[in-house]
N, CA, C and O of each residue as an XYZ file, in Angstrom:
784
protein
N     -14.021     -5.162    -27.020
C     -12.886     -5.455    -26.153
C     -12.864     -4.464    -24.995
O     -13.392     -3.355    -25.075
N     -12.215     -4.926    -23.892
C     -12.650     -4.178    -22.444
C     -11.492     -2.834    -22.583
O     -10.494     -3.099    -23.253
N     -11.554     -1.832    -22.159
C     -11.031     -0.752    -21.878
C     -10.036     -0.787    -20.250
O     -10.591     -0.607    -19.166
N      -8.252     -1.097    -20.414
C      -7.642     -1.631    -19.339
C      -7.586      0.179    -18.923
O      -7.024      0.926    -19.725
N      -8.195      0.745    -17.661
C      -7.728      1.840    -17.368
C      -6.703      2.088    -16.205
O      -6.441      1.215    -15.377
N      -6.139      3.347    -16.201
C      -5.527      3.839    -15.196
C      -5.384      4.402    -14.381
O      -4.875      5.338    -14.997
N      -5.370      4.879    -12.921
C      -5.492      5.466    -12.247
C      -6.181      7.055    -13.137
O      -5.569      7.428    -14.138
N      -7.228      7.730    -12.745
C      -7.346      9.251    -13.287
C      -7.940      8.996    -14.590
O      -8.443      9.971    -15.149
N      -7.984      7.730    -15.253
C      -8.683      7.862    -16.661
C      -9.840      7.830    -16.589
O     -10.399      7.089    -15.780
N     -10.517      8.645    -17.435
C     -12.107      8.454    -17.880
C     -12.656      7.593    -19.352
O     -12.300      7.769    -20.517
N     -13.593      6.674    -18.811
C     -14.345      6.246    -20.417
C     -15.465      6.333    -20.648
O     -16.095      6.007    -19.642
N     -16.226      6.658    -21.608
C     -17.667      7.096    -21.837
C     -18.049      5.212    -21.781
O     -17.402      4.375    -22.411
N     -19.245      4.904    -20.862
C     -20.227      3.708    -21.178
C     -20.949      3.467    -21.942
O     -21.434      2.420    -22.372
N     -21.063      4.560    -22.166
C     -22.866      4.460    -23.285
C     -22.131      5.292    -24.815
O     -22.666      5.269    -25.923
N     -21.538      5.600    -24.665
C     -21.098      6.730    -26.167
C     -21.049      5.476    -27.211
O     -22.049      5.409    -27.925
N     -20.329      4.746    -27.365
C     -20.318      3.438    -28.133
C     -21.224      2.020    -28.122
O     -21.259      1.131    -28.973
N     -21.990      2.140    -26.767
C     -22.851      1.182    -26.553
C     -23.889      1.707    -26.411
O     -24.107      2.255    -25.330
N     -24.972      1.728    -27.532
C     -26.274      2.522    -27.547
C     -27.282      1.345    -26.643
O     -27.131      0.138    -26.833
N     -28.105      1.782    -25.850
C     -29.117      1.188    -25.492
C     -28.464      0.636    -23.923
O     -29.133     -0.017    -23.123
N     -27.530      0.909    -23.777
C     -26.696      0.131    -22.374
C     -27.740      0.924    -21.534
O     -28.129      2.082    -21.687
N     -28.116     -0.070    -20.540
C     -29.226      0.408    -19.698
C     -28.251     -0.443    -18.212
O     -27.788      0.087    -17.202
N     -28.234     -1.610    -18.562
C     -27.882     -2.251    -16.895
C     -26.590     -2.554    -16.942
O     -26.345     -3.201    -17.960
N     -25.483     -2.328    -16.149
C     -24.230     -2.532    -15.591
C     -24.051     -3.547    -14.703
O     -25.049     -3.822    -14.036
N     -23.061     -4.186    -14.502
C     -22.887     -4.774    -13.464
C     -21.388     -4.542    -12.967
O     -20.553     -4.783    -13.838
N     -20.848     -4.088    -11.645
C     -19.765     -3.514    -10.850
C     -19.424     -4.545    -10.328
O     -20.066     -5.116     -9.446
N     -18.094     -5.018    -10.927
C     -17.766     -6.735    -10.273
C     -16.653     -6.059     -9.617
O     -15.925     -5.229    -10.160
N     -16.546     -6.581     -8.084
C     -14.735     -5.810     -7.384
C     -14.561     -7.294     -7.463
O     -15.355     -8.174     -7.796
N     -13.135     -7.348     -7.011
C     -12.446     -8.834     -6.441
C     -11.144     -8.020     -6.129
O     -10.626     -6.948     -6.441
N     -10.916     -9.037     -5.400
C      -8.842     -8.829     -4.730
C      -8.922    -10.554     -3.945
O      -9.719    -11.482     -3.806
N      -7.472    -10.161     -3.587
C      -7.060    -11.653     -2.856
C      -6.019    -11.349     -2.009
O      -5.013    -10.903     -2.559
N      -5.997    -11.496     -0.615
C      -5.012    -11.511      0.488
C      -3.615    -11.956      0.105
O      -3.306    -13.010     -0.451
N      -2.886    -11.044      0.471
C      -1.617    -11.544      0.511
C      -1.461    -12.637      1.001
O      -2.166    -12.947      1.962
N      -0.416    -13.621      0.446
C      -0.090    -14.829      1.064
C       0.801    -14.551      2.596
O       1.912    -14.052      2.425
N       0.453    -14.796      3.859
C       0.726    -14.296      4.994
C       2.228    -15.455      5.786
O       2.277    -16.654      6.061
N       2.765    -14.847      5.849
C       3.804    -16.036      6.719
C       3.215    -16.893      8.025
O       2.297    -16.598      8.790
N       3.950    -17.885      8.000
C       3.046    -19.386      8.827
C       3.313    -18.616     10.543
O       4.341    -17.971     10.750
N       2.616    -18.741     11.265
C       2.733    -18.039     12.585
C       3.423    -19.433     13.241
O       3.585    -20.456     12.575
N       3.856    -19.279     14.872
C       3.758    -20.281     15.186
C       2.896    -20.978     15.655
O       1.768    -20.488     15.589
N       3.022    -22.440     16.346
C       1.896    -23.269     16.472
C       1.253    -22.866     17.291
O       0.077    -23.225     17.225
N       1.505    -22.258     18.061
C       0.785    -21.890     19.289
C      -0.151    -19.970     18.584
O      -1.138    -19.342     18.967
N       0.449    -19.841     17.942
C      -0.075    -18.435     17.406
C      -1.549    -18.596     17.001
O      -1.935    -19.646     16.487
N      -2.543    -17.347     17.276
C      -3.911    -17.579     16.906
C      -4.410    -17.367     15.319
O      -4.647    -16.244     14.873
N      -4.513    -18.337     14.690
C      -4.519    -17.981     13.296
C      -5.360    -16.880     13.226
O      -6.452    -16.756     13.780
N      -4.489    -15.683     12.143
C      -4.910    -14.677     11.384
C      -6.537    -14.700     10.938
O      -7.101    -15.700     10.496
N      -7.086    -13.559     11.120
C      -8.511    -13.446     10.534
C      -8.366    -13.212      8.642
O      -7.508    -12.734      7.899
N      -9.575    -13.778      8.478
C      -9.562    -13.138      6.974
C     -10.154    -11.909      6.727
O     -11.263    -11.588      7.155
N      -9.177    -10.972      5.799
C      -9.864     -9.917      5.551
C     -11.067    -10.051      4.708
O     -11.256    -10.860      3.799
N     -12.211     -8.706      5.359
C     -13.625     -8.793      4.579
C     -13.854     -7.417      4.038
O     -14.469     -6.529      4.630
N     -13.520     -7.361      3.326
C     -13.521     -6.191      2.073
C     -15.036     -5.883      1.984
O     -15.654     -6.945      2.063
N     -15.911     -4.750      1.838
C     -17.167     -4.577      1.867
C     -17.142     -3.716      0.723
O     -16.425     -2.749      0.980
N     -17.704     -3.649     -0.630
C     -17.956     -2.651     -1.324
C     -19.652     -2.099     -1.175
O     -20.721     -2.667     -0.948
N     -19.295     -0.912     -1.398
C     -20.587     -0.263     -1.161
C     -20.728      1.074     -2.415
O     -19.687      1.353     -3.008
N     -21.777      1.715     -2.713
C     -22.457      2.526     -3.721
C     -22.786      4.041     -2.977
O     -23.902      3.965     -2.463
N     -22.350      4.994     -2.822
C     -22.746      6.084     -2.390
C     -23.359      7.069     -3.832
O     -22.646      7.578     -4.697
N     -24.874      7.127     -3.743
C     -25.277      7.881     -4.485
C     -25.693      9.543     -4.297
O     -26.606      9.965     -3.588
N     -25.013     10.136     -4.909
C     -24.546     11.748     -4.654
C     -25.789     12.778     -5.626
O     -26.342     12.258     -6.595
N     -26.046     13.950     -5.299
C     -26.661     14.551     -5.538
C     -25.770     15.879     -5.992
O     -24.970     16.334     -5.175
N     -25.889     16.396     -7.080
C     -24.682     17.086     -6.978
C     -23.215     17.459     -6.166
O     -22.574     18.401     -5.700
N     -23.203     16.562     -6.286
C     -21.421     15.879     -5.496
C     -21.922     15.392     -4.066
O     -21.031     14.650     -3.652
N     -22.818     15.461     -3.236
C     -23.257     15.140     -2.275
C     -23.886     13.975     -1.796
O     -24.580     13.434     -2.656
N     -23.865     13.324     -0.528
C     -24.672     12.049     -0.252
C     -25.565     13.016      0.881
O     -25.286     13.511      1.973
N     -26.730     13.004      0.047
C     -27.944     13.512      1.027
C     -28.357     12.709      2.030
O     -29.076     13.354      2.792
N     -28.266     11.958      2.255
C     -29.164     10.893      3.243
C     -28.397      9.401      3.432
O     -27.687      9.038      2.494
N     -28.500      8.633      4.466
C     -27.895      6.663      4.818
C     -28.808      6.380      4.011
O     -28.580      5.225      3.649
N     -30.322      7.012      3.181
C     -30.672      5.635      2.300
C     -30.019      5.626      0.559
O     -30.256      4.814     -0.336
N     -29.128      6.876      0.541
C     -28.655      6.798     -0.453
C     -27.473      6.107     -0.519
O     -26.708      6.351     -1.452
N     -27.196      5.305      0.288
C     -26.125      4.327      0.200
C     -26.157      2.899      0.280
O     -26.512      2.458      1.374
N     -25.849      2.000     -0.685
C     -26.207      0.577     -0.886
C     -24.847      0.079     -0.431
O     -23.777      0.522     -0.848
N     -25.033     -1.133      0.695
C     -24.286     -2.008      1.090
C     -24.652     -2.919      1.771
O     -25.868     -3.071      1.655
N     -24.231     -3.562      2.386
C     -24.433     -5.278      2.696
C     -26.135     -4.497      3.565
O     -27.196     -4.869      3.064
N     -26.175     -3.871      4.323
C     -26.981     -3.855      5.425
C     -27.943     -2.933      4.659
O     -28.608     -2.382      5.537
N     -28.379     -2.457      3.356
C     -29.304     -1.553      2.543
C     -28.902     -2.073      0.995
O     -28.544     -1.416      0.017
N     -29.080     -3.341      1.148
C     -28.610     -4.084     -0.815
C     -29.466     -3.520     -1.599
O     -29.092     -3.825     -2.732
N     -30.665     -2.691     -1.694
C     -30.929     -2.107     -2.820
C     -31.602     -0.727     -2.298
O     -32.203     -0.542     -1.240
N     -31.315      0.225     -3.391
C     -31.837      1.525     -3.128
C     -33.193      1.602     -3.651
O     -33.504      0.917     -4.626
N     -33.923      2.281     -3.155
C     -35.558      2.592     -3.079
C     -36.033      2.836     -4.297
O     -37.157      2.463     -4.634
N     -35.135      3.560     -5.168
C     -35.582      3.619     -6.841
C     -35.611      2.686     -7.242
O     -36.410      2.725     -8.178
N     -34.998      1.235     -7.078
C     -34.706      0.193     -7.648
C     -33.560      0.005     -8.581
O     -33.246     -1.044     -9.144
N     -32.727      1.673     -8.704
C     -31.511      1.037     -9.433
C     -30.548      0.733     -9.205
O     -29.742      0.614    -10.128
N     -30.275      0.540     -8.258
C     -28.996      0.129     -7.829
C     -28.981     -1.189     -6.636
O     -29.468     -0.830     -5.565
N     -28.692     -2.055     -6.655
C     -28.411     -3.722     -6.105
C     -27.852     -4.690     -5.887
O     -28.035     -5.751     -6.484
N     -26.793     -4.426     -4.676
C     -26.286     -5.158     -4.248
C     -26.251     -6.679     -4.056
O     -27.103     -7.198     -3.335
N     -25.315     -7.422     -4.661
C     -25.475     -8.943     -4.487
C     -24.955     -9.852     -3.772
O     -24.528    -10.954     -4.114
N     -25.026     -9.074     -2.149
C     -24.681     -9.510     -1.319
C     -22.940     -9.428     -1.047
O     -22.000     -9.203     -1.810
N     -23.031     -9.737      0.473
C     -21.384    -10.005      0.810
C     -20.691    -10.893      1.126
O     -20.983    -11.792      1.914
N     -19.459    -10.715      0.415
C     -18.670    -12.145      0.369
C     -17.429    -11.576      2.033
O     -17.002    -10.571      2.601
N     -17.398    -12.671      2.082
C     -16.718    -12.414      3.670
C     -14.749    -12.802      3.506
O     -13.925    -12.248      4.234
N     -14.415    -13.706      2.546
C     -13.145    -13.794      2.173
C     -12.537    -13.154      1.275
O     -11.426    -12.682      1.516
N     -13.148    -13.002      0.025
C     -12.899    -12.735     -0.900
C     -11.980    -13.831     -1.505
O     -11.119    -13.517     -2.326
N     -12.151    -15.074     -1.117
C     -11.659    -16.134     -1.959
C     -11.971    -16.487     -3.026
O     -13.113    -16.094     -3.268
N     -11.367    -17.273     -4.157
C     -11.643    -17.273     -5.273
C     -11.323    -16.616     -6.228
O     -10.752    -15.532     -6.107
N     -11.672    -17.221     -7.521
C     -11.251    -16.623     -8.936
C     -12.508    -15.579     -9.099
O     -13.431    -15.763     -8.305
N     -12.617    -14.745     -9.829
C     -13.321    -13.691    -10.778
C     -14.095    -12.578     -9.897
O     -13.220    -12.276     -9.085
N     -15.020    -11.936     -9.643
C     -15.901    -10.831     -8.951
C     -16.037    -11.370     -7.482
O     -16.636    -12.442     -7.397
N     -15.650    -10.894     -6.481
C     -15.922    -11.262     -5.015
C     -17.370    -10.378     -4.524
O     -18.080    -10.758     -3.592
N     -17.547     -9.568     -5.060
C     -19.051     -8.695     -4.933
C     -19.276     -8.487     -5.823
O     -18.362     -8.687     -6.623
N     -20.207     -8.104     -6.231
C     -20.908     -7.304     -7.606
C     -22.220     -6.857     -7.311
O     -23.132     -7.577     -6.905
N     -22.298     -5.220     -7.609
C     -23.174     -4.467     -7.552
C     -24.053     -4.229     -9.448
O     -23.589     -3.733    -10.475
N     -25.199     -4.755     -9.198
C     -26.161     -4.100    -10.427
C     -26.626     -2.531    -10.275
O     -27.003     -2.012     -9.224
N     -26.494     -1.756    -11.820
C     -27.045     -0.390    -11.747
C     -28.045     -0.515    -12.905
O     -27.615     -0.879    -13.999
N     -28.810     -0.354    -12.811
C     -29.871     -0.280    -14.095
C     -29.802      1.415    -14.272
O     -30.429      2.142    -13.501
N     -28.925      1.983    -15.434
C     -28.942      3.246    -15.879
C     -29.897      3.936    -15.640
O     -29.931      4.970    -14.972
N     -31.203      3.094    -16.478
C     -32.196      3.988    -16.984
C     -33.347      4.424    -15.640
O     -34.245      5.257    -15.516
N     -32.740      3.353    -14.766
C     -33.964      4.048    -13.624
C     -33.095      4.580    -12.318
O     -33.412      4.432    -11.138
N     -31.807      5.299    -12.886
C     -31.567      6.338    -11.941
C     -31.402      7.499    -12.196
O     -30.724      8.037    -13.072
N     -32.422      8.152    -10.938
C     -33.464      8.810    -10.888
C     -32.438     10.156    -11.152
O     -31.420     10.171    -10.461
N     -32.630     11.203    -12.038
C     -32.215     12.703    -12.534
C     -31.350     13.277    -11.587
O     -30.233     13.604    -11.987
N     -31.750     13.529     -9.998
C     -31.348     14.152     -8.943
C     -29.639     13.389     -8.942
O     -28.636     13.992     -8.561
N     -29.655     11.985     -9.453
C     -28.317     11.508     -8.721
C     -27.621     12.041    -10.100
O     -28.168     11.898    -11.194
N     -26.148     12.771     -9.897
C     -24.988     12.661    -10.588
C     -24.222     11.901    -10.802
O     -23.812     11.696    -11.944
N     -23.879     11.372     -9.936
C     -22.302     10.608     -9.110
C     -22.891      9.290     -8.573
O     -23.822      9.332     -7.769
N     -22.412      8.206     -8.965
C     -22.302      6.721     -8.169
C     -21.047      6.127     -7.667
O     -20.758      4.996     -8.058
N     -20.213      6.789     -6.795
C     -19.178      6.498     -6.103
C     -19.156      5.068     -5.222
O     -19.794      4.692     -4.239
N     -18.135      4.469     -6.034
C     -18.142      3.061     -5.735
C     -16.743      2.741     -4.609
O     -15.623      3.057     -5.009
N     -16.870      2.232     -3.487
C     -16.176      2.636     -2.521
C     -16.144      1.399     -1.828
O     -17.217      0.826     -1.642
N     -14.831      0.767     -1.314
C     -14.389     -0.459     -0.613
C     -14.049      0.043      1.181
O     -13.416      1.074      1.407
N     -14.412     -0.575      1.968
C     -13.397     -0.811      3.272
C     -13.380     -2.193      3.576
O     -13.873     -3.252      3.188
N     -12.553     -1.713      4.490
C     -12.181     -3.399      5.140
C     -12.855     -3.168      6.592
O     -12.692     -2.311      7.460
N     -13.788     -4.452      6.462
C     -14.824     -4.297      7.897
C     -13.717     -4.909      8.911
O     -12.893     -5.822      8.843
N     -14.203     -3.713     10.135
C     -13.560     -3.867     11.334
C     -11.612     -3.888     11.450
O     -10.929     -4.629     12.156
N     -11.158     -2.830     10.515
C     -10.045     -2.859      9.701
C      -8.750     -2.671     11.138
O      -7.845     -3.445     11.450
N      -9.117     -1.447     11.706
C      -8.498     -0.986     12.995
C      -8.246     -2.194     14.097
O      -7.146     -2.694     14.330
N      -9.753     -2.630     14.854
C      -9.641     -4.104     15.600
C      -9.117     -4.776     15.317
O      -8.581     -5.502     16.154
N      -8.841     -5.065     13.376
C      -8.283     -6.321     13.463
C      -6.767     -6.146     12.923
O      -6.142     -7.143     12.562
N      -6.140     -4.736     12.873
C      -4.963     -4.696     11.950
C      -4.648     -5.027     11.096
O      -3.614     -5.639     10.827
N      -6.033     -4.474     10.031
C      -5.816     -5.138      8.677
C      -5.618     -4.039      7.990
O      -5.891     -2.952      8.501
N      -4.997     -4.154      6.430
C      -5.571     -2.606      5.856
C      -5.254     -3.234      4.376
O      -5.468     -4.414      4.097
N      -4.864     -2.538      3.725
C      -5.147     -2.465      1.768
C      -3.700     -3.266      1.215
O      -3.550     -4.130      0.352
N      -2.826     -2.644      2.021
C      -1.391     -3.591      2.022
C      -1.208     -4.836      2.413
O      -0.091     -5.262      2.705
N      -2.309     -5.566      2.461
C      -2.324     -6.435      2.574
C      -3.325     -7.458      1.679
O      -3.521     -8.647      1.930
N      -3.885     -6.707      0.607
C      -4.612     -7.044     -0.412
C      -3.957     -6.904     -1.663
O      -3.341     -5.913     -2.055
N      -4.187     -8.239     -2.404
C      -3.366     -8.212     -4.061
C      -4.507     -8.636     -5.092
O      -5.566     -9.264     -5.084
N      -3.827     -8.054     -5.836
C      -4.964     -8.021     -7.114
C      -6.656     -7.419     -7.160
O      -7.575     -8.104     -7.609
N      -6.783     -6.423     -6.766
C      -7.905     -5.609     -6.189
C      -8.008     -5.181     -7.692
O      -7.083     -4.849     -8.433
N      -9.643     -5.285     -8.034
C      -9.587     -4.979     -9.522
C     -11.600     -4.189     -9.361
O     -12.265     -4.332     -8.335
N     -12.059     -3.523    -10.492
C     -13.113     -3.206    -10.145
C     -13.210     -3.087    -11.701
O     -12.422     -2.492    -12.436
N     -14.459     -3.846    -12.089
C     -14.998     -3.720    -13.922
C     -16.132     -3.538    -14.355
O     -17.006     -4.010    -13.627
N     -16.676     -2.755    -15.769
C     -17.187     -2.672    -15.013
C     -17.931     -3.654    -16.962
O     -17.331     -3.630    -18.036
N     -19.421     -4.397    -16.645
C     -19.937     -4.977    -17.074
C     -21.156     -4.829    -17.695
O     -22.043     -4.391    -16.963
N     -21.597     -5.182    -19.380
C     -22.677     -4.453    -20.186
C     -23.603     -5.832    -19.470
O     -23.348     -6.879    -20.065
N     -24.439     -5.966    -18.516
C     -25.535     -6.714    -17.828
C     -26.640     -7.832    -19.043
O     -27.411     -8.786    -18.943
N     -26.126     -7.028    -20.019
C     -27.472     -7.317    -21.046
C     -26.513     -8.589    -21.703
O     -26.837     -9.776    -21.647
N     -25.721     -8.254    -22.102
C     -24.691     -9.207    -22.961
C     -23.389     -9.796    -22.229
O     -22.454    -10.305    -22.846
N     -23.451     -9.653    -20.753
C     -22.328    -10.174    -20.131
C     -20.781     -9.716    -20.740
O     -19.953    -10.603    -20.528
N     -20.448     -8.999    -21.165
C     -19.418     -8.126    -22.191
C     -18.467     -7.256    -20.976
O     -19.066     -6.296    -20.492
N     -17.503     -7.426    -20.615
C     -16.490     -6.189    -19.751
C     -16.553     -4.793    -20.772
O     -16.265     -5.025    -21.947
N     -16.749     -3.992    -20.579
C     -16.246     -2.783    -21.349
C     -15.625     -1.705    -20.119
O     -15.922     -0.515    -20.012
N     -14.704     -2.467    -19.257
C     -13.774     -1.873    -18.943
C     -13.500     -2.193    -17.583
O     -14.452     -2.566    -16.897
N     -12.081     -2.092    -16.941
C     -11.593     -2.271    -15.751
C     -10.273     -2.103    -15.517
O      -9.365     -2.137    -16.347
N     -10.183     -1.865    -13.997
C      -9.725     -0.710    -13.754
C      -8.813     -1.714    -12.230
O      -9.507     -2.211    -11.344
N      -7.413     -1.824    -12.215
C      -6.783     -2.729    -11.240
C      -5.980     -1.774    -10.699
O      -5.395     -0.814    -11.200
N      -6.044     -2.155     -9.706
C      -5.107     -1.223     -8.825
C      -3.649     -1.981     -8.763
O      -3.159     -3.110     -8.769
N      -3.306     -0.651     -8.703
C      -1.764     -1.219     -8.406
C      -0.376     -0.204     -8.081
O       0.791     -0.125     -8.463
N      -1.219      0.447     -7.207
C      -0.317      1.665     -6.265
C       0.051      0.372     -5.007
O      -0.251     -0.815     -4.883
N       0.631      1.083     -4.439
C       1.070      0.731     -2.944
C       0.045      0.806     -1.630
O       0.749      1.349     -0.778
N      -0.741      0.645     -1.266
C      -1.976      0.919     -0.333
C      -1.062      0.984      1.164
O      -1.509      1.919      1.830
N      -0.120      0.397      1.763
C      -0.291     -0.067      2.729
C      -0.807      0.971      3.939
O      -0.659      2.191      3.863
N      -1.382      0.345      4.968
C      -1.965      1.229      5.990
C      -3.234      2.007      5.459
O      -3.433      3.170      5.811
N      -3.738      1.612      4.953
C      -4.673      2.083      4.299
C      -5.913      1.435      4.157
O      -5.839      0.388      3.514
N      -7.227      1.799      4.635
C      -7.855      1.051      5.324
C     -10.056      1.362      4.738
O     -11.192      1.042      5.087
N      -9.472      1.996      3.924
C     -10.709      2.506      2.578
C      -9.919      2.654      1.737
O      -8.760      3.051      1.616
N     -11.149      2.066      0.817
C     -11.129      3.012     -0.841
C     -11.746      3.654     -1.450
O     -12.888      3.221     -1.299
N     -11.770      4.539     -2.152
C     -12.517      5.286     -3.445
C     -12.059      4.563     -4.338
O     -10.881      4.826     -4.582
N     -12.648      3.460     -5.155
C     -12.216      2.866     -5.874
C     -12.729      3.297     -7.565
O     -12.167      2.680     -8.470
N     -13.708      4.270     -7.908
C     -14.272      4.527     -8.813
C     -15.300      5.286     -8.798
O     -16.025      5.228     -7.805
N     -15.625      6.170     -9.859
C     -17.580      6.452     -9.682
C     -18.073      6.466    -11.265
O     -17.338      6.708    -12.222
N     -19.561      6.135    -11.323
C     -19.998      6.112    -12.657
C     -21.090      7.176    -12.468
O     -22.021      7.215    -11.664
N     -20.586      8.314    -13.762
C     -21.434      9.538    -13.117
C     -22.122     10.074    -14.957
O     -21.850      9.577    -16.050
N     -22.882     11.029    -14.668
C     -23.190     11.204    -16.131
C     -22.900     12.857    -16.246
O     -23.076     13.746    -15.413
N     -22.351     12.904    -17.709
C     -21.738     14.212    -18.086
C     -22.573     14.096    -19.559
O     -22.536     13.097    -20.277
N     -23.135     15.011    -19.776
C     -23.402     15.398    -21.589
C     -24.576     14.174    -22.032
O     -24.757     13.669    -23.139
N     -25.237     13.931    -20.820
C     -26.040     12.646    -21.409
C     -25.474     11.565    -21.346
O     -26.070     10.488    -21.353
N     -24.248     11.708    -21.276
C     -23.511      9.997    -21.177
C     -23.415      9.523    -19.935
O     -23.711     10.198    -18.948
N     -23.098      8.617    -19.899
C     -22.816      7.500    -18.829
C     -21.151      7.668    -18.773
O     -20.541      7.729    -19.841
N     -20.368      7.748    -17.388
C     -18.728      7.469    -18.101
C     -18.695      7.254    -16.602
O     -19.433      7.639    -15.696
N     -17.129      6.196    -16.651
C     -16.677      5.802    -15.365
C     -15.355      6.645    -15.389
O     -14.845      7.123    -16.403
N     -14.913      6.742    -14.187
C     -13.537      7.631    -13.759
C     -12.768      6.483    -12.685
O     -13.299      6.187    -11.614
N     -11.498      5.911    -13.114
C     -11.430      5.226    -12.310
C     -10.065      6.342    -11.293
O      -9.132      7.045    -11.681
N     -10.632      5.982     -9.847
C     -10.122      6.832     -8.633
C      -9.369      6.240     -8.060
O      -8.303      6.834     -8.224
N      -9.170      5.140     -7.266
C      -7.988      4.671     -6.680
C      -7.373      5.302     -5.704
O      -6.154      5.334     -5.533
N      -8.393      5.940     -4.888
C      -7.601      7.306     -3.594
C      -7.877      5.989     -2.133
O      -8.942      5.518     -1.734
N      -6.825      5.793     -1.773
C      -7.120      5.215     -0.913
C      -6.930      6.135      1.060
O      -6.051      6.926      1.402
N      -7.997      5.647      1.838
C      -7.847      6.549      3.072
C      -7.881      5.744      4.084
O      -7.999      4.527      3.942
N      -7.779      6.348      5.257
C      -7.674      5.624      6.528
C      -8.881      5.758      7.501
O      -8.745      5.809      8.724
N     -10.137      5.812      6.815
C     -11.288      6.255      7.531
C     -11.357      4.341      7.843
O     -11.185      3.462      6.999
N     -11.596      4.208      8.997
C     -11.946      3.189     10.048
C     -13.491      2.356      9.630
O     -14.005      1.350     10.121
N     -13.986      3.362      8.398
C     -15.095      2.420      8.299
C     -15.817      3.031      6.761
O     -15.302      3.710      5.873
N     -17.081      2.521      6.883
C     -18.131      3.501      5.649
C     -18.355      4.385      6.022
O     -18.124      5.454      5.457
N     -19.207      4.159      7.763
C     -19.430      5.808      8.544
C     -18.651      6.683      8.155
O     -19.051      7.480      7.306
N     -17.451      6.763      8.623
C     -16.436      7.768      8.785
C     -16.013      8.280      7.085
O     -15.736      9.452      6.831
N     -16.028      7.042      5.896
C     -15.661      7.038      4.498
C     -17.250      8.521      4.259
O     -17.001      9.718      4.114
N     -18.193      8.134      4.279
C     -19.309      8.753      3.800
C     -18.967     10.253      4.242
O     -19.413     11.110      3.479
N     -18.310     10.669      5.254
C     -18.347     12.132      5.788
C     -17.915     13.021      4.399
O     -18.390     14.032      3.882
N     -16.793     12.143      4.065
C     -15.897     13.030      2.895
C     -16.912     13.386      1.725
O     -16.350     14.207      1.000
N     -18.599     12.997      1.103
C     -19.147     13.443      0.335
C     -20.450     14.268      0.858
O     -21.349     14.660      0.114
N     -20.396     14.473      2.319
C     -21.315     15.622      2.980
C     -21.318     17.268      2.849
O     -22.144     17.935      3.472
């Protein structure tokens, strides 16, 4: 049964699931329902939520190829793989989902900081307060199984990134921390500074 966490909680991945090698990082949310403009008004854009993977080196992002997102869907080790981007986030269940294959990431990385913005958030006056049901889980790949997730449900508004989680290893284990810090960095560029 899946592990419902809370802002600041930690759960071991692998302590109870021996052999867990591949994950899968499903986000989803869904736009607030928006009031009808008038007729003449230019209908509203849809927000496009981008999740992305910053892989850290003792707390650090050494390098742009250590970061997987729409425009770098898989990292050079091969463990980590993006499955593309969804541009509405319409629909029922995972609006992105990122694959991590445990076992082939590589010693140097600690930290897999899993991190949302909203593309082109500023231009278009969009931000997090305006997103419902934003959820991030995370998934045993091998057996299709949730063993855990993690929904937000602070107040975002004006808020225009997320730190939505990281899956990092402590003691040999695998464990997720779910984070929920949301910021006003204008993009990934500007999001990535904060682990330099």
């Amino acid at each position: 049964m899946a592990v419902s966490l809370q802002k600041g909680q930690k759960v071991s991945l692998t302590k109870d699931n021996a052999g867990l090698n591949r994950v899968i990082v499903g986000l989803g949310w869904d736009e607030v329902p928006r009031a009808k403009a008038g007729f003449f008004a230019p209908k509203p854009q849809t927000i496009d939520c981008d999740a992305s993977v910053l892989m850290l080196t003792n707390g650090k992002l050494l390098g742009k190829e250590d970061i997987v997102y729409f425009g770098n869907l898989g990292h050079r080790s091969g463990a980590v793989q993006h499955m593309g981007d969804n541009l509405t986030g319409a629909g029922d269940g995972d609006d992105e989902q990122i694959i991590v294959d445990l076992s082939r990431v590589p010693e140097q990385y600690d930290r897999l900081v899993i991190v949302v913005n909203i593309y082109q958030a500023v231009q278009r006056r969009q931000h997090f307060g305006m997103i419902q049901n934003a959820f991030c889980r995370i998934v045993d790949g091998k057996v299709n199984q949730e063993l855990c997730r993690y929904n937000l449900t602070e107040d975002y508004n004006g808020m225009t990134s997320m730190i939505f989680g990281e899956i990092y290893r402590h003691n040999g284990e695998w464990k997720f921390n779910a984070i929920g810090q949301g910021t006003n960095d204008p993009g990934l560029g500007e999001l990535t500074k904060q682990f330099i």
